[in-house]
N, C-alpha and C positions, 0 to 999 in steps of 0.2 A: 191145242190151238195156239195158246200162249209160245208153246217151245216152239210150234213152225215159225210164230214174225220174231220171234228173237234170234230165228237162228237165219232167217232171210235178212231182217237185220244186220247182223254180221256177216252175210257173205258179200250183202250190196256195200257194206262199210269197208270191206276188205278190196274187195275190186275199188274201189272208187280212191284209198288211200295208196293203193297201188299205182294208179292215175293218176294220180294228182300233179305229176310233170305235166299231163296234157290237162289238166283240171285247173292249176293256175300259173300262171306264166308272170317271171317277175326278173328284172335287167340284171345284169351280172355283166362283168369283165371276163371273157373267155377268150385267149388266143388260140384252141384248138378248133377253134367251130368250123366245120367246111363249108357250111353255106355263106359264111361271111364274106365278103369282098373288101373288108379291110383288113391290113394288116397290121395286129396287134403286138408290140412287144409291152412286155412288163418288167419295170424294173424297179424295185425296191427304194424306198425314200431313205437313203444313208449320207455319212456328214459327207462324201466323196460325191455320190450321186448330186445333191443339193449344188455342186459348185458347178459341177458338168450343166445341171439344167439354169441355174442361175447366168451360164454364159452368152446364152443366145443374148441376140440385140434385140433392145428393146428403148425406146424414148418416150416418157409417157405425156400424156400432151400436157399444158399448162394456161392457168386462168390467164385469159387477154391482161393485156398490159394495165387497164385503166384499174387491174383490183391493186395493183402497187406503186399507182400514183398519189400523192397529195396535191392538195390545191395550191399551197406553196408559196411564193410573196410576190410583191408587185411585177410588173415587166416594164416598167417605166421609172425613171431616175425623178424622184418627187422632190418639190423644195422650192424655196421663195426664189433662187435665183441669186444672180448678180445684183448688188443692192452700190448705190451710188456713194463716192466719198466724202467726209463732210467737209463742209464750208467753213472756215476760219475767217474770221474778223477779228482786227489787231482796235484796241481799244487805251485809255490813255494809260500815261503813266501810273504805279501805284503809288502806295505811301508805306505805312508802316505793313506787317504781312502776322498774323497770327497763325500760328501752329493749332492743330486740332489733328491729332492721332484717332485712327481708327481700332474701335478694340479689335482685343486678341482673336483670334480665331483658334477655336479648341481643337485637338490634333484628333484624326480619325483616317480612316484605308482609303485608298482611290474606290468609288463605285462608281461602274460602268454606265455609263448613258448612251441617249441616243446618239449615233455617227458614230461612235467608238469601230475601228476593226480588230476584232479578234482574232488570234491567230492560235489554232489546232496545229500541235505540232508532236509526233510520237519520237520514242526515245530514241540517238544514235548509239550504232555499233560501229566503230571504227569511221569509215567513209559511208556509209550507205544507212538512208534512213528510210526503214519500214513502213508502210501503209497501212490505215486502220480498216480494216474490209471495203474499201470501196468507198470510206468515209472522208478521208484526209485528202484526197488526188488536187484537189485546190489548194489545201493549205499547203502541201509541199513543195506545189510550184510558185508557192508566195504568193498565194491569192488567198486573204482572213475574209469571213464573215463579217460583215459591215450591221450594225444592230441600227435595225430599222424602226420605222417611225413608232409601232406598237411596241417597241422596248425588247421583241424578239430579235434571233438569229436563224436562217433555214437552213437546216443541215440536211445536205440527199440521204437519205433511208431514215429517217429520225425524225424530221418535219422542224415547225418552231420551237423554239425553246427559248423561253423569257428567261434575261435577264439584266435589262434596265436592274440599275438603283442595288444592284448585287456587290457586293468585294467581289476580287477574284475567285479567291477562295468559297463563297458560296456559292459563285456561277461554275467553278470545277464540282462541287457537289451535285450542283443541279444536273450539270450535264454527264458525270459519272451516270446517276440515277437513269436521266434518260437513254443512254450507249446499253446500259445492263436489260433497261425493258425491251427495247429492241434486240435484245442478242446479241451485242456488235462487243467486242472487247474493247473495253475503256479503257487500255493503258496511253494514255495522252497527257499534256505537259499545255495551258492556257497563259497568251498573253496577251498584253494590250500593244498590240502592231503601230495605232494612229490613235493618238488623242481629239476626237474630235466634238466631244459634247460639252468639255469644262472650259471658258476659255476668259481671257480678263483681254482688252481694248486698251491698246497705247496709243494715243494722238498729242495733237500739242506741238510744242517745239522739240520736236525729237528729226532723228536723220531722215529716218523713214516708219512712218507710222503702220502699226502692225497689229494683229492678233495674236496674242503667246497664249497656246494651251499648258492648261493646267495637265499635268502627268504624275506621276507615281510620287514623284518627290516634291515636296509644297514651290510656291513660286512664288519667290519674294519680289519687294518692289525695284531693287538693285537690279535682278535677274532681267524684268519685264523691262525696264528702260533699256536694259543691254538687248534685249533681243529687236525695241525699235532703233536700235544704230547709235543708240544715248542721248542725250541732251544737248541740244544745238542752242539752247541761250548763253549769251555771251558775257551779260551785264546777270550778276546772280542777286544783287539788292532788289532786283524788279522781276525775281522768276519764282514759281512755286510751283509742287506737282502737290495735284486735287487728287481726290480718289473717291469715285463718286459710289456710294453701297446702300442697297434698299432705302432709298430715298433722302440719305442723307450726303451730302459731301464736307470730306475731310480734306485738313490741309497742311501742305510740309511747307515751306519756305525751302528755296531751294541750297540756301546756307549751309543753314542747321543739317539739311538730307546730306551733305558733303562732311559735317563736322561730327556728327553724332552719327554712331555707327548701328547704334540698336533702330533707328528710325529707316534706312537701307533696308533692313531682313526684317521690316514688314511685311506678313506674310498675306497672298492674297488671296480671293475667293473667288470661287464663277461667277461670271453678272458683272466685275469689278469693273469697272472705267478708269482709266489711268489718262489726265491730261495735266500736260505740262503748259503753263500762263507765264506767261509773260509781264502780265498787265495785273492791275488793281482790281480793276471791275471784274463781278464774277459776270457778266453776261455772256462773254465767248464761250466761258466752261460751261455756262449752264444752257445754253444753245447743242453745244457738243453732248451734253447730259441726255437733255430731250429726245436727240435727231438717234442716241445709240435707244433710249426709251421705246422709240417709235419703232425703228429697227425691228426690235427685240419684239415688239409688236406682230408685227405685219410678220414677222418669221414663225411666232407661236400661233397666226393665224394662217398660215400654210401650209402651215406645220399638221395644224388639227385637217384641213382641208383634205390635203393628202394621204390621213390615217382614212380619213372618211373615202374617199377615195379607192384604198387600197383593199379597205374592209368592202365594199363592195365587189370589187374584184375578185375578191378571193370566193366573196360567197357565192355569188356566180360558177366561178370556179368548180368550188366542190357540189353545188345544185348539181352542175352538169354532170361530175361523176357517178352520182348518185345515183343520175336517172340512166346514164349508160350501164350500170350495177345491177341497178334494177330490172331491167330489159332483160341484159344477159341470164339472171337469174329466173325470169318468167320463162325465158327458151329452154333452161333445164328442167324447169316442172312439165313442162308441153313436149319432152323428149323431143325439140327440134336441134339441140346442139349437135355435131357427131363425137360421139365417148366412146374408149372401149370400154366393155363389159366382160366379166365369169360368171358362166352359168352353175348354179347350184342343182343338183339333182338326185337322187335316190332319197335313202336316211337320212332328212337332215331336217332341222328345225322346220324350215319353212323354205321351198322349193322358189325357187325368185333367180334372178337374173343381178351380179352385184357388179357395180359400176368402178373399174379401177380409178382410184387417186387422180387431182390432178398436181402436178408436180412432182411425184414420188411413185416407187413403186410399193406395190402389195404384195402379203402372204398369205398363205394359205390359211393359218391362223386367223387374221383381218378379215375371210371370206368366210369361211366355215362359223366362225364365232359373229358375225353380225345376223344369220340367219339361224341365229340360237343353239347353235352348235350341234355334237349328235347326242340323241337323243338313246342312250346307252340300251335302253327297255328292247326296242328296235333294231336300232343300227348297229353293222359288226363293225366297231372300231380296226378288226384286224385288216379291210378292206376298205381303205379309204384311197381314192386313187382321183390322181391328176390327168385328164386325158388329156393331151396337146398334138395337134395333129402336125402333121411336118410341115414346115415350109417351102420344099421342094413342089412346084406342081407338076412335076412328073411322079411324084408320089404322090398322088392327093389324098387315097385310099388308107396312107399308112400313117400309123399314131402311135404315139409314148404313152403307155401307162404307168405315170409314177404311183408305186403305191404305198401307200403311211401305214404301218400295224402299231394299230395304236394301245395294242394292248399292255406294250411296253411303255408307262406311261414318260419316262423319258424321251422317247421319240416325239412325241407333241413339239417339245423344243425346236426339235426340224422345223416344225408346220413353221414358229415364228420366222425362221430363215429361208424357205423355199420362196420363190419368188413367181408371182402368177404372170401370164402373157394372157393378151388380145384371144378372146373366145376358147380361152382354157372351160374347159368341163369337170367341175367337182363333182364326184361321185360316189355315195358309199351305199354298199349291199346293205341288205338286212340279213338282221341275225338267220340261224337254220329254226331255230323255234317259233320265230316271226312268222318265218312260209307255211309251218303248218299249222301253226294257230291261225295260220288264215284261211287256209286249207278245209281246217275242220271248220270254219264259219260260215265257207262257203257251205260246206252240203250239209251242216246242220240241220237246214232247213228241209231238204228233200230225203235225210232220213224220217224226219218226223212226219211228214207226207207218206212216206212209204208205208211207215208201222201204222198210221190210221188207215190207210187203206184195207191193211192188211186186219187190221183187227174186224171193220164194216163188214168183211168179208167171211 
C-alpha cells in the first residue's frame, strides 16, 4: 500500500514539475514572445551604450524659486535725513588764549562701520576682469555693498554677512568663510570704496565748513582744516581752534598751531569737533558742541529706529517664505505637486514608485539602492534592465531594454552613470532557483493532501 502513494506521489510530483510553466507564472523580459504587441529590443548596459541612452532630452523640473530666496535687507533708504546748519554767534574780543592739547590717540587698523561701502572686486588678467559665480556683477559695475544699520552687507547667493567693527583683513576672513560654505569660489580682493561711518566736524572760521572722514590713513588736524577750505581768521592773536572729544574741549591758539608743527599732526578721532573761534568766550564753541551733541543724538536715535524698522521687515520677510515652503512641502506629502517618477519592479528591495531629483538628474544606482537594492538570495543580478519606451507615438508599442549583468561586479559602476527618464521601468528577474523553490511551495501543499488521501484509502 505504502509503495502504491509513494509511487503516485511521484508520478503526481512529476507531472506537476513538469507544469510548473503553467503552474507558476512570473515576469521576464522576452523579445521573442509572439503574443506580445510590443516591441522589445534589448541592449546591454555598456560604457558606449550608457552615452547613447544618457543622450535623449531630458530637463528635470526644479524647486519654485521661494526655496532660494532670502529675506534679504531693507527696500527703503533709512536715516535721520537732512539735518540743519549751525548757527554762529560772534562774541567779544579775547584776551590772553591757553593751549590744552588733546591726548595721543594710540595707533590701530581702520574698522568698518556703519555706511561704509565696500567694494568686492576679483583678480585682473590683462583687460578683462572675471566674475565671481554670479556674485560680484555689482561690484564690477562699481556698485559696493553699503554696511547697513545691523553692521551687515547682503550679498546675492550668500545673504548678510556682519562686519561692522571688523579690520579689513577679518572682514576678508569672514567672508572667505562664508563664499566657501556657500560653494562660491572665494578668490576676491575687499575694499573700503566710501568712508562713511568715521567722520570728525570742521566749523568755525574756516572757507567752507565740512565733514572730513576718517580713512585708512589717520587724519590730522592740518589735513581736516585743509579739507574745510583752511582758516579764514585774519587777526591770529584773537583766533584758536577747539577740539571738542568725549566731553572735554581742547584748545590750540591759533599762533602756536602755525609755529609749532607737532601740534598741526594732531591726529584725530571719530565723534571729533573741530571749531575755529575767533573770540574769547567759549560760548559760540560750546553752542557748536551741543547743537553737533544733539545731532549726534537725534541720528543715533534714527538710527536705532530704522534697525528696528528693518528687522521687522526682514522678519516678515522670511515669515512669509517659510510659510510659502511649508505649503509647497504639504503638496508633496498630499502627492498634489506634478513630479516625474521610476517605477521599481520585479527583484528588488521594496517594489515603490521613486520620484526623480528636483534639479538634477538620477541613476539607476540612486534608484535601485533607495529601494534597498537587490536582494542577491532572489534576484538574478544578471537581469537587471531599464525599460524606457520610445518617444515616438507612432511607436507607442516599442521599448528599450537596457540591461545591467551585474554579475560582473564592475558593471554596477555603469548603474552610477546611466541616467534615468520620466516613467523608466526598473526591473530585475529572479533567480531560476527562486521559481522553483516557489514552485515546489506552491504544490507542497497538495502533495501532502494527496498522500493522505491516499493513505485513508
Amino acid at each position: 500500500m505504502s509503495r502504491q502513494v509513494f509511487g503516485s506521489l511521484a508520478v503526481i510530483g512529476t507531472l506537476m514539475l513538469g507544469a510548473c510553466g503553467m503552474i507558476y507564472q512570473s515576469p521576464g523580459v522576452n523579445p521573442l514572445l509572439a503574443d506580445s504587441d510590443s516591441k522589445v529590443r534589448v541592449l546591454p548596459i555598456t560604457p558606449e551604450s550608457v552615452m547613447v541612452a544618457n543622450r535623449s532630452t531630458y530637463q528635470p523640473k526644479e524647486l519654485p524659486s521661494v526655496f532660494f530666496a532670502n529675506a534679504g535687507g531693507g527696500s527703503l533708504q533709512r536715516g535721520a535725513g537732512a539735518t540743519p546748519e549751525p548757527v554762529i554767534d560772534y562774541q567779544n574780543r579775547p584776551g590772553a588764549l591757553e593751549t590744552r592739547v588733546p591726548p595721543a590717540i594710540p595707533a590701530s587698523p581702520y574698522t568698518i562701520g556703519v555706511g561704509d561701502v565696500l567694494l568686492l572686486a576679483t583678480p585682473q588678467t590683462g583687460s578683462t576682469v572675471e566674475q565671481l559665480t554670479g556674485l560680484l556683477a555689482a561690484s564690477n559695475s562699481r556698485q559696493g555693498y553699503t554696511v547697513q544699520d545691523d553692521g551687515a552687507i547682503a550679498i546675492p547667493n550668500v545673504g548678510r554677512v556682519q562686519v561692522a567693527g571688523m579690520t579689513l583683513e577679518e572682514a576678508e576672513n569672514q567672508l572667505f568663510q562664508r563664499l566657501v560654505e556657500n560653494q562660491i569660489d572665494p578668490t576676491f580682493s575687499l575694499e573700503v570704496s566710501e568712508f562713511n561711518s568715521k567722520r570728525v566736524s570742521i566749523g568755525g572760521a574756516v572757507a567752507q565748513p565740512a565733514v572730513a572722514p576718517i580713512t585708512l590713513k589717520p587724519l590730522y588736524l592740518e589735513e581736516a582744516l585743509a579739507a574745510a577750505g583752511g582758516v579764514t581768521a585774519a587777526d591770529l592773536d584773537y583766533a584758536s581752534v577747539r577740539i571738542y572729544r568725549d566731553g572735554t574741549i581742547y584748545q590750540i591758539p591759533l599762533r602756536e598751531l602755525y609755529s609749532d608743527r607737532s601740534l598741526a599732526r594732531i591726529q584725530l578721532t571719530d565723534g571729533d569737533a573741530v571749531f575755529v573761534d575767533t573770540e574769547y568766550e567759549l560760548n559760540l564753541a560750546q553752542a557748536y558742541f551741543e547743537e553737533r551733541i544733539r545731532l549726534a543724538e537725534f541720528q543715533q536715535d534714527a538710527r536705532i529706529a530704522a534697525l528696528n524698522e528693518l528687522n521687522a521687515e526682514v522678519s516678515i520677510r522670511r515669515s512669509a517664505l517659510e510659510e510659502t515652503r511649508n505649503n509647497y512641502m504639504t503638496r508633496l506629502e498630499l502627492d498634489s505637486v506634478d513630479r516625474d517618477y521610476v517605477y521599481l519592479t520585479g527583484e528588488v528591495g521594496s517594489q515603490s514608485r521613486y520620484p526623480l531629483p528636483f534639479g538634477r538628474t538620477a541613476t539607476l544606482a540612486d534608484a535601485v539602492y533607495s529601494s534597498e537594492g537587490v536582494p542577491t538570495r532572489t534576484g538574478n543580478v544578471a537581469e537587471i534592465y531599464v525599460l524606457r519606451g520610445s518617444p515616438d507615438p507612432r511607436e507607442f508599442g516599442a521599448l528599450t531594454a537596457w540591461q545591467l549583468d551585474g554579475r560582473n561586479a564592475a558593471n554596477f559602476l555603469l548603474a552610477t552613470r546611466f541616467q534615468l527618464r520620466p516613467n523608466d521601468v526598473i526591473f530585475v528577474a529572479e533567480q531560476p532557483v527562486t521559481k522553483w523553490n516557489r514552485v515546489i511551495t506552491q504544490i507542497t501543499p497538495s502533495l501532502i493532501n494527496t498522500a493522505a488521501a491516499q493513505s485513508l484509502n
